[in-house]
Each structure stands twice: as structure tokens, then as C-alpha cells.
N, C-alpha and C positions, 0 to 999 in steps of 0.2 A: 641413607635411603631408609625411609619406614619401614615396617614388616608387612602394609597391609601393599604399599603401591612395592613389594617386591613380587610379592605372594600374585599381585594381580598382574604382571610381566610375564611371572610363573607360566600362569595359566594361560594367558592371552598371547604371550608371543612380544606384547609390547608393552611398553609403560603406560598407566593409567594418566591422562592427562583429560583437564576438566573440560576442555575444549573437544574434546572427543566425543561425539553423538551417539549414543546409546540403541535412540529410538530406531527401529526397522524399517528399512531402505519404501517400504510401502508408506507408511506412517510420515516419514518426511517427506517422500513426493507429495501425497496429500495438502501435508500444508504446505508446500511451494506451492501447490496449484492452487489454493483459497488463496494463499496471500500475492497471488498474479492476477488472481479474480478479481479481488476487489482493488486493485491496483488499476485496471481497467474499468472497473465500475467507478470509482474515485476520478477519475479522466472523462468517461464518459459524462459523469453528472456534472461537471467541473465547466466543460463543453456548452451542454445544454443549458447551466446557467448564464454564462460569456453570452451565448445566443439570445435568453433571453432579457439580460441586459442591456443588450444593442437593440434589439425590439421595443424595450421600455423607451429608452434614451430617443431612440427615433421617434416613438408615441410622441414623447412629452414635446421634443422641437416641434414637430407638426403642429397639436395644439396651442405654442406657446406662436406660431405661423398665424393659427388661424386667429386665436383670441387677444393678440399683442396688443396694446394700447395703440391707436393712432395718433403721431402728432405731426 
């Protein structure tokens, strides 16, 4: 075992391990809720496009209804 991940057991109680999150319980809630936000905004626009797609797609059959060639 290194001297620095004893020293830091030492002190902390538990071994230093890099998966171990530093940052303050405030500081991570934070960005859970940005990256939930835009998780929901990415959905939403995702949504709003789908819709306007089927909008488009309808337009065009209709006009493709109205100005078809006749034969």
C-alpha cells in the first residue's frame, strides 16, 4: 500500500478510492438536476420535432392530393 492512500485511510477513516466523489453533497445534487433538466429538454425538443415532422409529412401528402398529375 502507498504511503499517500495510507496516510489518506489515516485520516479519512477509509481508503482513497478514485471513484470516490469529492465534490459536496450540494455541488452534486446541482448537477444531477442540470443534467435531469436537460435530459427533459432533450425529450421535449425530440417531441416537438416528431410533431413537426408528421405536420410536414401530412403538408406534403396533401399538396402531393391536391397538385398530382392526372391520368
Amino acid at each position: 500500500m502507498s504511503k499517500s492512500c495510507l496516510m489518506s485511510s489515516i485520516h479519512t477513516g477509509r481508503p482513497r478510492r478514485s471513484s470516490y466523489d469529492d465534490r459536496p453533497r450540494w455541488l452534486r445534487r446541482l448537477e444531477e438536476r442540470r443534467e435531469y433538466e436537460l435530459e427533459m429538454e432533450r425529450e421535449l425538443n425530440l417531441e416537438v420535432y416528431e410533431k413537426e415532422q408528421e405536420q410536414m409529412e401530412q403538408q406534403q401528402l396533401e399538396e402531393w392530393i391536391i397538385f398530382r398529375p392526372k391520368i
